[in-house]
N, C-alpha and C positions, 0 to 999 in steps of 0.2 A: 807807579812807573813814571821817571823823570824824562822827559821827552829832551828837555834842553838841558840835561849834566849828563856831560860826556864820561865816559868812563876813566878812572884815574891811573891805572895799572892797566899796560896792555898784559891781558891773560887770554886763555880762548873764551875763558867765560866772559870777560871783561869785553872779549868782542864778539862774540854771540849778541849778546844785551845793547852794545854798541850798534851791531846791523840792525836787532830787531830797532831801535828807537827810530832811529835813520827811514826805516822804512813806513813805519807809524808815522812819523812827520809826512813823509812824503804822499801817502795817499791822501792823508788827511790836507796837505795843502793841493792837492791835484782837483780833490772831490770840489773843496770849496768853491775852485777858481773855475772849473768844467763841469763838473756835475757828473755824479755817481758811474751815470750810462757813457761817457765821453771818457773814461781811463782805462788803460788798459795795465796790464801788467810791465808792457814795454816801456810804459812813460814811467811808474813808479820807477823799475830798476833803475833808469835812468838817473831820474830826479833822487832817489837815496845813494846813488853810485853803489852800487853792489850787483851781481853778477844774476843771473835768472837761476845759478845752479844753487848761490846764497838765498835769492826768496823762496823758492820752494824747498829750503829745510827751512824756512821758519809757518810756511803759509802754502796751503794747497791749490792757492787762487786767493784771485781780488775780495771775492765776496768773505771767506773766511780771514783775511786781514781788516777788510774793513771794518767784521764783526771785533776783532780784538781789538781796534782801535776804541770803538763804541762800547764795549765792559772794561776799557782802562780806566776810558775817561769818565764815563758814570760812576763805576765801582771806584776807585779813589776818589771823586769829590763827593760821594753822600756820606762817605768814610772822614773825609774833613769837616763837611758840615757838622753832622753828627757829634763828632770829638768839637767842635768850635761851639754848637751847643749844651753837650755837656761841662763846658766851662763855665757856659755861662746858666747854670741848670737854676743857680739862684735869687736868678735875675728874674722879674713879671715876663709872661707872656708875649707880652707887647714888643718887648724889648728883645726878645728873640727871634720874634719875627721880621721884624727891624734889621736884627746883624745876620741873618737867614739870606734876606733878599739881597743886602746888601754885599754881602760876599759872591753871592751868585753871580749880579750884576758885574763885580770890579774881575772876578774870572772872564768874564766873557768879555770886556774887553782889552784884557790882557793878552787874549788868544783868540783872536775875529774871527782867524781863518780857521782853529779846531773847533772852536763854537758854531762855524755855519755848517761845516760835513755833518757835526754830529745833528744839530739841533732839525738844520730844513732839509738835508739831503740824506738822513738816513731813511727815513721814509718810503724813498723811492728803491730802495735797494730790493727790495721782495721779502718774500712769506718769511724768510728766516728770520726779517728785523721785528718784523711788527708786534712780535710776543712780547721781547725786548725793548722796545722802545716803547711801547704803552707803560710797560711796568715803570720805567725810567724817570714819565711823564707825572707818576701820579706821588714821588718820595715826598712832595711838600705838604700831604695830605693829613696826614696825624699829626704834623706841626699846628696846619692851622685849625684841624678838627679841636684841641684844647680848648679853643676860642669859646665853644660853647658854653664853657663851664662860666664863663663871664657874663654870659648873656642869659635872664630869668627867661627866655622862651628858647633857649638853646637846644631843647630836646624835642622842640617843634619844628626848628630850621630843616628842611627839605635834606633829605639821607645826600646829594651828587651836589650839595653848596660847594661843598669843600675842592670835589673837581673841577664843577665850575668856574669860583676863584682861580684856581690852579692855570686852566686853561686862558684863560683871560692874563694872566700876569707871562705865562709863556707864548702867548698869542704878539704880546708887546715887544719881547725880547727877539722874536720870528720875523716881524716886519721892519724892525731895523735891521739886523742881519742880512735878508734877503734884499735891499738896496743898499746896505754897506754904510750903514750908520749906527755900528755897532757902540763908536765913539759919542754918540746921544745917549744912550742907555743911562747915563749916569743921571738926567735931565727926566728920567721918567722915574727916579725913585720913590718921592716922594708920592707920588698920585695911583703906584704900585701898592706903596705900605695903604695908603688908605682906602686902597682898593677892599685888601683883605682885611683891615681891622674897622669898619666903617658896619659888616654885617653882625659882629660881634658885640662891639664897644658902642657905636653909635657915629651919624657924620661928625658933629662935631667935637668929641673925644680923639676919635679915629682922626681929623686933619691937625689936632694940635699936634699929635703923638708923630704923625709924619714929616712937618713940619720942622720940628727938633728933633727927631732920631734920622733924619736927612743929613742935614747938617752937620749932626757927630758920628756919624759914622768911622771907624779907625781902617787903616789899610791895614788889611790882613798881609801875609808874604803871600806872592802869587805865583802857582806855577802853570803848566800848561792845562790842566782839566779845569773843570765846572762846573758844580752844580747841576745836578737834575732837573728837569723840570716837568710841566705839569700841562694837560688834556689829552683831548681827544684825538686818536692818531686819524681819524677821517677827516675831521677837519684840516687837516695838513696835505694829504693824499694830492696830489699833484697841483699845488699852490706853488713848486719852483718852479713853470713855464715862464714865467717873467723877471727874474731875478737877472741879472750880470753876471756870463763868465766867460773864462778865458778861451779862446779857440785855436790858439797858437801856440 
């Protein structure tokens, strides 16, 4: 789902899909800038300009829009990564992990403000998110589980490495976000990639390969989602008390 291409044909379906995007955008930029507990459905309609008789045929409430927003955005970018790795299925390892991160990375700051509702302030939504948003946390896990096979003690590495890693590389991308320095992110790649291939390959394997697949990284086309990412949803659990948002 294209959140920024407007529909080409006005039809009803054409604006059906029209209101839903409109509305998607707009929690998703309300959540960012307020915080999940701070919208209501008054400020969405507003902010999508669409009537309260239009959000409730698309959404029952805040908390079921927000949840579509959060399986738009996850379910088509694991769906791009995926296909973006499968292109590249003939490439090492290394190299995949490399245009993995790096894709993730150039999403999120293409889209600051859907990257912060989904990533720090879905959390705080309740019981319905958190099934959902662990699963969401953990897609980069059989990526870099491969890693083993590179490494002669690889079937000795500790079973939760890989979440680990995982959480550690979304832990990075959480603390820019929540002071708004989503525009850094591109500054932590390299130290990212060698995060995750330094337990595999070795430190210094692991920094040359960052080093240079920093560097060449190609801009993918970007649209509004992002990449999944990866740990612990406890460790997140009320880490937005400090963060900046809007009150007005």
């Amino acid at each position: 789902m294209a959140v920024n291409t407007a529909p080409a044909a006005v039809t009803r379906a054409s604006a059906h899909r029209d209101q839903r995007r409109r509305i998607l955008r707009a929690i998703a930029e309300l959540v960012a800038k307020r915080g999940y507990a701070d919208v209501t459905v008054e400020l969405i309609v507003k902010r999508a300009r669409v009537s309260y008789k239009t959000f409730y045929k698309h959404f029952s409430g805040k908390e079921e829009c927000f949840i579509e927003l959060f399986d738009s955005a996850s379910g088509s970018t694991e769906k791009a990564i995926r296909e973006r790795l499968e292109e590249a299925k003939g490439e090492g390892w290394s190299d995949r992990v490399v245009l993995a991160l790096g894709l993730w990375i150039e999403r999120i700051v293409a889209e600051p403000l859907i990257a912060r509702a989904v990533i720090v302030e879905a959390p705080t939504v309740g019981p319905s998110m958190l099934e959902r948003y662990e699963r969401a946390t953990k897609a980069f896990v059989p990526l870099f589980r491969e890693g083993r096979e590179l490494n002669p003690r690889g079937a000795e590495l500790p079973a939760t490495v890989e979440d680990t890693l995982s959480g550690s590389v979304f832990w990075s991308a959480y603390q820019r976000l929540i002071v708004g320095e989503a525009d850094r992110l591109p500054e932590l790649l390299p130290e990212l990639i060698e995060l995750v291939l330094r337990t595999y390959l070795g430190q210094a394997e692991a920094a040359r390969i960052a080093r240079a697949g920093s560097a060449g990284q190609p801009t993918p086309a970007l649209t509004w989602q992002f990449p999944p990412v990866q740990g612990s949803i406890e460790a997140f659990r009320g880490s937005t008390g400090g963060a900046a948002r809007e009150t007005g």
